[in-house]
C-alpha positions as CSV (number, residue, x, y, z in Angstrom):
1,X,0.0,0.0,0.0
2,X,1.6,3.6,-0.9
3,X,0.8,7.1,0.8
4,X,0.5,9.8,-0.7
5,X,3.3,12.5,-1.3
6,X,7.3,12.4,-0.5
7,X,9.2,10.7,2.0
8,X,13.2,12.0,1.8
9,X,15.8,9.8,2.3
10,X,19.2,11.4,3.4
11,X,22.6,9.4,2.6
12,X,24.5,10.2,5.9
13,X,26.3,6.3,6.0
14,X,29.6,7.2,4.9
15,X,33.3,7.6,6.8
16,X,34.6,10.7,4.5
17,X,38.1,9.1,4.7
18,X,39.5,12.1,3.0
19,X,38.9,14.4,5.6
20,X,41.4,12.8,7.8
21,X,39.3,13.2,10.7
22,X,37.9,10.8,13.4
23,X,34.5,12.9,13.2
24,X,31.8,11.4,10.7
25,X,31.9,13.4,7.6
26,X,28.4,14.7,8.2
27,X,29.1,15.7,11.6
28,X,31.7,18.4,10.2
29,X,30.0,22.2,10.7
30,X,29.9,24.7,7.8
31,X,28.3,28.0,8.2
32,X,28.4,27.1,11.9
33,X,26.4,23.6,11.9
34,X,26.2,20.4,11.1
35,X,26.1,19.4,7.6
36,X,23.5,16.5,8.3
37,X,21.6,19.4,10.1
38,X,21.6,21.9,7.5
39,X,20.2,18.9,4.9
40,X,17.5,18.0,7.4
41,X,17.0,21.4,7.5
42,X,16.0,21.5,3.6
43,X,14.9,18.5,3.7
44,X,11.4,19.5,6.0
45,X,10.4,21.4,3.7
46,X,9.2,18.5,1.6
47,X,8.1,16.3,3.8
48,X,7.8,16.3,7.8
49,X,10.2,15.0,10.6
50,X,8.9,11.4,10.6
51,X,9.2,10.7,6.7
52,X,12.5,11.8,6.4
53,X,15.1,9.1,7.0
54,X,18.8,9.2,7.6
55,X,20.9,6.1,6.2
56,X,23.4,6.4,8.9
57,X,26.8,3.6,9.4
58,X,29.8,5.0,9.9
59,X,29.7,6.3,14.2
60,X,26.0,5.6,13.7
61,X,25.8,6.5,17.7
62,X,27.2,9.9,17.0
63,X,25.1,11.1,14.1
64,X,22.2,9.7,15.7
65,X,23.2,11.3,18.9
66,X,23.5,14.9,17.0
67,X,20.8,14.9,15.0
68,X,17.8,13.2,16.6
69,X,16.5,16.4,18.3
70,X,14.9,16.9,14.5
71,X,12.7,13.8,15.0
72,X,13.5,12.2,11.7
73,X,13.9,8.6,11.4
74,X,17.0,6.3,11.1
75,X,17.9,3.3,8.6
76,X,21.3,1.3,9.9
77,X,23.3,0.7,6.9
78,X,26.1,-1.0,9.0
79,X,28.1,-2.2,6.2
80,X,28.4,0.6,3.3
81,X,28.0,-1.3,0.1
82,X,27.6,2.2,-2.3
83,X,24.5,4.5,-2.4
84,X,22.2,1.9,-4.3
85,X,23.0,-0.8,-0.9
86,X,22.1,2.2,1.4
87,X,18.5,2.3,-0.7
88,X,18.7,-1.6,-0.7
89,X,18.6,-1.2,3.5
90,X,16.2,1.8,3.2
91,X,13.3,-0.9,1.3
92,X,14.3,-3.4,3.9
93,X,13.4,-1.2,6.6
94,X,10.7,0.1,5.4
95,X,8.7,-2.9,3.8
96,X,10.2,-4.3,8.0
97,X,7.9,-1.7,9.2
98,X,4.8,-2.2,7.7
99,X,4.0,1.5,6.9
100,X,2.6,2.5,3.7
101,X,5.4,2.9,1.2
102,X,5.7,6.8,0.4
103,X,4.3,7.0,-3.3
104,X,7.9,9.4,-4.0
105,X,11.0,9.4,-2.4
106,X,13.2,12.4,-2.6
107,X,17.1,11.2,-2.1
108,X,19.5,13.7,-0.6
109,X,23.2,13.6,0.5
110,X,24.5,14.4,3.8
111,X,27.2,16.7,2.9
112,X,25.8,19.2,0.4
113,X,24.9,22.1,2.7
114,X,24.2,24.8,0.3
115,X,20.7,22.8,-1.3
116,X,18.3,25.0,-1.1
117,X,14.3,24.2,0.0
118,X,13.3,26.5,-3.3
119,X,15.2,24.2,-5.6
120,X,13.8,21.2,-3.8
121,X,10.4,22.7,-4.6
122,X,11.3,23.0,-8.7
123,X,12.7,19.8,-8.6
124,X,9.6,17.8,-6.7
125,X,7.1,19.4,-8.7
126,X,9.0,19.0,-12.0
127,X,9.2,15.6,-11.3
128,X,5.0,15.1,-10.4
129,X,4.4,17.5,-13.0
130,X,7.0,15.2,-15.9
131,X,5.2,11.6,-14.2
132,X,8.8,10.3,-14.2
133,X,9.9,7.4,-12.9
134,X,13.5,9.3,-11.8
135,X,14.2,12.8,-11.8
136,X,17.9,14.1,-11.6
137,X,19.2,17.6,-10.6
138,X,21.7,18.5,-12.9
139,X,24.4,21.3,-12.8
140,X,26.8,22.8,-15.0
141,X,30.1,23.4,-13.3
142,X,32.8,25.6,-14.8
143,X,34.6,22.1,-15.1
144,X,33.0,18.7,-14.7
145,X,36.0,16.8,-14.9
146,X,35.0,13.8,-12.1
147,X,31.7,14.0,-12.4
148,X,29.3,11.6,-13.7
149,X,28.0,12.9,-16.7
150,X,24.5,13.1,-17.7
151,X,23.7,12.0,-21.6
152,X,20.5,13.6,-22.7
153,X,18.2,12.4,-25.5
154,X,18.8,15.0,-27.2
155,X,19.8,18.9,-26.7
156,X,16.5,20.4,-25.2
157,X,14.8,16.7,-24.0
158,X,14.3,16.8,-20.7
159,X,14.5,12.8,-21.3
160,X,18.2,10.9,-19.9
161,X,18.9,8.4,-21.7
162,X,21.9,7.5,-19.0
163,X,24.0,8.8,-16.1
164,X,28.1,7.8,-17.3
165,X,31.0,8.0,-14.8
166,X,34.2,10.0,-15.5
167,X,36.4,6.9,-16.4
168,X,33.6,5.3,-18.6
169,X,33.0,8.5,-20.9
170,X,34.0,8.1,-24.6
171,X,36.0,10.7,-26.5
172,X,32.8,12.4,-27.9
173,X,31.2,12.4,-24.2
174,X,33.9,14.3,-22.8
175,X,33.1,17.4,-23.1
176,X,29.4,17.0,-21.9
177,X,29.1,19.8,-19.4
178,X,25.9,18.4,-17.4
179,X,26.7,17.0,-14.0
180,X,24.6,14.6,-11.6
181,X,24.5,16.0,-8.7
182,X,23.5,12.9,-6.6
183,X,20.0,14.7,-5.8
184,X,17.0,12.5,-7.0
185,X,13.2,12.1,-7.0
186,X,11.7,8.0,-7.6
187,X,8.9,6.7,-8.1
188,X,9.2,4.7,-4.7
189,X,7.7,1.5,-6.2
190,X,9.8,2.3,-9.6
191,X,13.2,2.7,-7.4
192,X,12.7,-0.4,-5.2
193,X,11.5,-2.9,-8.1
194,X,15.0,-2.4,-9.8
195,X,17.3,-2.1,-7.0
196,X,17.7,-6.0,-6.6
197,X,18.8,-5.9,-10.3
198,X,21.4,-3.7,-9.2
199,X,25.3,-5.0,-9.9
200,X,28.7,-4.5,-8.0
201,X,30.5,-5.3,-11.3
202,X,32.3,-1.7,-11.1
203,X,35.9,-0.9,-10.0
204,X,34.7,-0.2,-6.5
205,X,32.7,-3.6,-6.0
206,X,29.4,-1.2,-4.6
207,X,26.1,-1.2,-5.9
208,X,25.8,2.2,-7.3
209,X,21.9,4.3,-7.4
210,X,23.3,5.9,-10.4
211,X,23.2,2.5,-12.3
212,X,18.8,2.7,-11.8
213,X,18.5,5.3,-14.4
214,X,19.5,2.9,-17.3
215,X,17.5,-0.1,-15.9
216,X,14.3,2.6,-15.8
217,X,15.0,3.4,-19.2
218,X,15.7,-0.1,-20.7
219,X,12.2,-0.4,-18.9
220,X,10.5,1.6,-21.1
221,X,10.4,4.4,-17.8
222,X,10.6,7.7,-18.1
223,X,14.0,9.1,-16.5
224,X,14.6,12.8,-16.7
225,X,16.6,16.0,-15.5
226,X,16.4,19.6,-14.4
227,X,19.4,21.6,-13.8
228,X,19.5,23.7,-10.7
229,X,19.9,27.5,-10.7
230,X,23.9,27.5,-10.1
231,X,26.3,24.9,-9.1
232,X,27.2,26.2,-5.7
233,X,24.3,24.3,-3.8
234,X,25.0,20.9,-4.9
235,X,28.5,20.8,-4.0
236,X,29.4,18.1,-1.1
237,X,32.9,18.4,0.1
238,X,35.5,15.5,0.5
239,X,38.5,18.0,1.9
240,X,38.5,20.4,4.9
241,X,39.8,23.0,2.1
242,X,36.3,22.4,0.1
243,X,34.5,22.2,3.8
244,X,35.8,26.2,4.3
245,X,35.2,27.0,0.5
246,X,31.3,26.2,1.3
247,X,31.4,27.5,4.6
248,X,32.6,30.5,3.5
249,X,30.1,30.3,0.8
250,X,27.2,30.1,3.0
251,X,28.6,32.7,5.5
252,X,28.8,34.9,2.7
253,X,25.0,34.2,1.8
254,X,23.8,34.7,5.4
255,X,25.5,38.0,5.2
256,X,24.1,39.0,2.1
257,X,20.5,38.0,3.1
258,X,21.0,40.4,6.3
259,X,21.7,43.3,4.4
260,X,18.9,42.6,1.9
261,X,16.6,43.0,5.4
262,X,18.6,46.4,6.0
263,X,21.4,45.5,8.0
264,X,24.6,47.6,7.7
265,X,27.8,45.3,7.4
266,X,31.2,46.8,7.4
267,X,33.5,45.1,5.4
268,X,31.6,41.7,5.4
269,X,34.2,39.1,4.1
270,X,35.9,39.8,7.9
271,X,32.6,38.6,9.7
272,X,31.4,35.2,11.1
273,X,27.6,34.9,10.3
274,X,26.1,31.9,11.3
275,X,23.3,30.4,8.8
276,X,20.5,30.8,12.0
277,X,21.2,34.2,13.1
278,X,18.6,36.9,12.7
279,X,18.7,40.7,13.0
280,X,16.9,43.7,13.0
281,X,17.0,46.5,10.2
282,X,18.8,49.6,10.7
283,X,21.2,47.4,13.3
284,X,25.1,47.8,12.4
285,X,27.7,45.2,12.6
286,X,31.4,46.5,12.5
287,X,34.4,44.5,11.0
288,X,35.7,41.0,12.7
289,X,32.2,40.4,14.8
290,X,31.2,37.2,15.1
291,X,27.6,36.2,15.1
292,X,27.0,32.5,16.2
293,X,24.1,29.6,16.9
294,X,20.7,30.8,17.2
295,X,22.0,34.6,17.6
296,X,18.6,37.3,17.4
297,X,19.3,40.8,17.2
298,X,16.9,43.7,16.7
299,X,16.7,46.6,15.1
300,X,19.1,50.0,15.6
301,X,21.6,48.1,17.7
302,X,25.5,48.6,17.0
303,X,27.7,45.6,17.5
304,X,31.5,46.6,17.3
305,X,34.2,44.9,15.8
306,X,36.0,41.9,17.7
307,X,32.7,40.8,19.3
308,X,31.6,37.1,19.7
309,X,28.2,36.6,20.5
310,X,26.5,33.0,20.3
311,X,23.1,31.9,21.3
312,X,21.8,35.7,22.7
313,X,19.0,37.3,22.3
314,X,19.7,41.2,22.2
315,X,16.7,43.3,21.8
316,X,16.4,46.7,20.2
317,X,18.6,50.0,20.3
318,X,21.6,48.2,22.5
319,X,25.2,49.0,22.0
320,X,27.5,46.3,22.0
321,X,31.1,47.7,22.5
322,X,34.3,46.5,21.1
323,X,35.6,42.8,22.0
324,X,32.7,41.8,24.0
325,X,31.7,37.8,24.4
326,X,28.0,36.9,25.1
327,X,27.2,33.2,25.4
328,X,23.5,32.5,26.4
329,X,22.9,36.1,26.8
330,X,19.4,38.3,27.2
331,X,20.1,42.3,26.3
332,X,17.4,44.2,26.8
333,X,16.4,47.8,24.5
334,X,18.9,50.5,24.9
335,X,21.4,48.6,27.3
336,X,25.1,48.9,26.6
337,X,27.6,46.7,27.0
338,X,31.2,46.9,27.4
339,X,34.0,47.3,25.7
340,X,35.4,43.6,26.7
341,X,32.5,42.6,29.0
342,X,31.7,38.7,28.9
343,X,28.5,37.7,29.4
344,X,28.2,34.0,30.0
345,X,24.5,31.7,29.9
346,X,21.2,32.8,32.0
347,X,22.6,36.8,32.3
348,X,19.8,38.5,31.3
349,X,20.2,42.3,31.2
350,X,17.8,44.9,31.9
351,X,16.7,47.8,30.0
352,X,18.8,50.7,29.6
353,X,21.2,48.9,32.2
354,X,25.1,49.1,31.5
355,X,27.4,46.1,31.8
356,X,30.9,47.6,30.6
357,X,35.0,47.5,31.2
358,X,36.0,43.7,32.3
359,X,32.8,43.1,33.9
360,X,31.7,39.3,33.7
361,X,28.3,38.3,34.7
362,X,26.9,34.5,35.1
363,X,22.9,33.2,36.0
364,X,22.5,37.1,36.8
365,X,19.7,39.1,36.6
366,X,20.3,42.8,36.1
367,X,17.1,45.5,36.4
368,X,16.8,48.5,34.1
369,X,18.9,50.9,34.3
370,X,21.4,49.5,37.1
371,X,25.0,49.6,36.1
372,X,27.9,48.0,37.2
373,X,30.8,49.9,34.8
374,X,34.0,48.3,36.1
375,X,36.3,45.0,36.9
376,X,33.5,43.4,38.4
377,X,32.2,39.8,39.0
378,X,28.1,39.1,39.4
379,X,27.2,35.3,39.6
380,X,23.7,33.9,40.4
381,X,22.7,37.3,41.4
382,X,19.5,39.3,40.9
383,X,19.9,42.7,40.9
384,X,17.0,45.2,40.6
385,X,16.1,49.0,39.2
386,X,18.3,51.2,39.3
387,X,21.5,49.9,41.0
388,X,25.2,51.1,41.2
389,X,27.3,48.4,41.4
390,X,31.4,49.3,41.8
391,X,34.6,48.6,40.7
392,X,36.1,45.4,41.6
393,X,32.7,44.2,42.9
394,X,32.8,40.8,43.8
395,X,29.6,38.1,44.5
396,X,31.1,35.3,46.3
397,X,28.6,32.4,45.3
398,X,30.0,29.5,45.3
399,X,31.4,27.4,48.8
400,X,33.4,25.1,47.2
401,X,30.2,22.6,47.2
402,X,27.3,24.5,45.9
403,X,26.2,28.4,44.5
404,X,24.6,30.3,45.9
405,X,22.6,33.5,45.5
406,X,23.1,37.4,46.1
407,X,19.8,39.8,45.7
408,X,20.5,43.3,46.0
409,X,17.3,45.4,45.6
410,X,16.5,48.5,44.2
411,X,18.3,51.8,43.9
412,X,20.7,50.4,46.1
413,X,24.6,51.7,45.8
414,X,27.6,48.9,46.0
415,X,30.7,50.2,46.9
416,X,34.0,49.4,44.6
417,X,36.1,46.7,46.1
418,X,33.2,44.9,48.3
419,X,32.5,41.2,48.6
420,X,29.4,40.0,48.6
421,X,29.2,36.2,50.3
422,X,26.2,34.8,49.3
423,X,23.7,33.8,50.3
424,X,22.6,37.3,51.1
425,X,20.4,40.0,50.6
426,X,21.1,43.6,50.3
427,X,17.6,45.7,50.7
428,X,16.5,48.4,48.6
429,X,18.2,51.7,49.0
430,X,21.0,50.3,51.0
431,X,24.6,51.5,51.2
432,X,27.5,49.0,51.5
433,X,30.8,51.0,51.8
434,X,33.3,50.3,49.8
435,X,36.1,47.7,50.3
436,X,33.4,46.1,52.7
437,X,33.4,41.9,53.0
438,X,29.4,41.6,53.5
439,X,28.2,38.7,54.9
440,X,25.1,39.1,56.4
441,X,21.5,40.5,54.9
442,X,21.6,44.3,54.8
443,X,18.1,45.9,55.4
444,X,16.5,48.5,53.2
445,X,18.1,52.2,53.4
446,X,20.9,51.1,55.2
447,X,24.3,51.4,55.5
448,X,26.7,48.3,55.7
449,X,30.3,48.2,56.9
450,X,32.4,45.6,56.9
451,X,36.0,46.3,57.1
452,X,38.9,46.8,59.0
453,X,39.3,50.0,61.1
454,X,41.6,52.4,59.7
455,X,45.0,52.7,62.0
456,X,47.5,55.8,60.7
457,X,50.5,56.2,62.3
458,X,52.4,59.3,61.2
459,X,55.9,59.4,60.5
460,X,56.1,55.9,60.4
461,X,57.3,55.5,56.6
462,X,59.8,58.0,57.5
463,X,61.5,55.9,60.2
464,X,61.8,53.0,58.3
465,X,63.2,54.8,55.4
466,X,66.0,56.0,57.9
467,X,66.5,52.2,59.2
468,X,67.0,50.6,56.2
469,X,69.7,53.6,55.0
């Protein structure tokens, strides 16, 4: 029995032995994720989490591990045979299952990033629209030299008559400029009632997908091809030299799509863009930033060079200052922060609040308008409205066993050099002196001392001076 629609397959089996690296190939990040997770990514927008499978082998436990947060499926192929044995283990599976078969089956590979889910769209509906038994995205590369070539029926025929490999080509196919691309819609029940007919009698003893194209057409089935709009998007990578060349690739994309929404990029080549980050128009992102992870900005902010913020949320109208690190951060409208502060996960600044030279703050909540300007350390804290935290302030929260919490309240005034050792409280509108050790609760509109009394004994300096001569 079929369903109706696509099911995806994604080939994510292989070892990448090229790379020289003990991660999976798939595993390797461009553009500041996974390249499994960037294909997923495209791939949902054919068909949802739970038709889309991943053929996974090679440190199966780690790409699962990665990826399963998506909620696709997973197909072991534990011994990698070629790309026609991973669709082999794919029917297997699924006839094992019971489901109804997907009626098509769009096939994707794990390491071409750059797909894009518009192409996917040309290429599904060409294929429904052509009733074609196998569709094949094409490209033209400047040179195809490697590539499987794709032999047309003729010049403008959408009809293949075969997909031939590099070292099978005769002289007149040589210069055939048309690429396979390894991207393919089936016919599910087309695909799967020719893979057993499938041969390893090839120099690399696999069972090759490609080889189903000229058993659907000695069939009597339509096989056809559409080329995708540039070349770019279905390269995979089998280097870490062509892993930066697409990452670079996509980075340069992401920053070209922010500035189409109105964001000012200085010199754009020097910035890290993740492919997820999002920000606001108007907003302005100096040289060498670094945007990372799920990074959302909003409008009329400034973010100035040498920064590194990853998975924070900064709201409208802030002021990031030069060399700044945020990491899990909340920045509420018109804060500032910086130069060189570094806020680390669960800080979650108020509005209008200032966070600025060598300050580091961690789990700390700090209420509009407070500001704590200066060589300062707030961890597990909660500060509220309108606070002035010192120099060199300190909250001591941790024992050696467990953290613990500070809460200062508002409109309060800290004192440079004071420790704080939690768990405390200082109460709203209170006074702590500075170079004060506080540990216990300060009321409201207090004052709290806590240090040694001052002892100045005159001439003293001068005596020793005339000891030691």
């Amino acid at each position: 029995m079929e369903s109706s629609g696509f099911a995806v397959a994604i080939m994510a089996a292989g070892k990448g032995t090229r790379l020289k690296s003990k991660r999976p190939k798939v595993l390797h990040e461009v553009g500041g994720r996974a390249l499994l997770l960037h294909v997923i990514a495209a791939a949902e927008t054919v068909a949802p989490a739970r038709e889309i499978f991943c053929i996974i082998g090679h440190e199966a436990d780690s790409v699962r591990a990665a990826v399963e947060r998506t909620g696709v499926q997973f197909v072991l192929q534990a011994e990698q045979r070629g790309t026609g044995h991973a669709m082999q283990v794919l029917k297997a599976a699924l006839e094992l299952s019971g489901a109804p078969l997907p009626k098509h089956l769009l096939v994707l590979s794990g390491d071409v990033p750059l797909i894009r889910p518009e192409t996917l769209a040309v290429l599904t509906q060409f294929h429904i629209a052509q009733n074609a038994a196998m569709t094949i995205l094409t490209a033209v590369p400047p040179d195809p030299t490697g590539y499987g070539r794709i032999i047309r029926s003729g010049p403008d025929s959408p009809e293949v008559e075969a997909i031939v490999e590099q070292k099978s080509l005769r002289p007149d196919q040589l210069r055939t400029p048309e690429i396979n691309s390894g991207i393919y819609c089936f016919e599910t029940a087309a695909l799967f009632s020719k893979l057993d007919q499938l041969s390893t009698d090839n120099a690399h003893g696999e069972y090759y997908l490609t080889d189903v194209a000229g058993l659907l057409v000695a069939a009597g089935q339509r096989v056809v091809a559409i080329k995708a709009d540039g070349v770019e998007q279905v390269l995979g990578a089998n280097t870490i030299a062509e892993m930066m060349h697409l990452d670079a690739a996509m980075r340069a994309e992401s920053a070209r799509r922010l500035m189409a929404a109105g964001v000012t990029i200085f010199r754009p080549e020097t910035c890290v863009i993740d492919a997820e980050v999002e920000v606001g128009p108007d907003t302005v992102i100096e040289p060498f930033t670094q945007l990372l992870g799920a990074t959302r900005i909003g409008s009329d902010c400034r973010i100035r060079s040498y920064s590194v913020i990853q998975n924070s949320t900064i709201a409208d109208g802030v002021t990031i200052r030069n060399g700044c690190i945020l990491d899990g951060a909340e920045v509420s409208s018109g804060a500032i922060i910086g130069p060189y502060s570094h806020l680390r996960p669960e800080s979650r600044i108020g509005e209008g609040a200032h966070v600025g030279n060598f300050c580091e703050t961690k789990k700390v909540t700090i209420g509009r308008g407070s500001k704590a300007n200066h060589l300062t350390y707030l961890g597990d804290a909660v500060i509220g409205d309108g606070t002035n935290v010192g120099a060199g302030v300190i909250t001591c929260n941790y024992d050696g066993v467990h953290k613990h919490v500070t809460r200062i309240g508002d409109g309060s005034f800290i004192g440079s050099d004071c420790t704080l050792v939690a768990p405390i409280s200082v109460g709203s509108g209170a006074y702590v002196a500075a170079g004060s050790c506080i540990t216990q609760n300060v009321p409201d509109d207090a004052l709290a001392l806590g240090r040694a009394h001052q002892v100045t004994k005159e001439g003293w300096a001068a005596k020793k001076r005339k000891r030691l001569d």
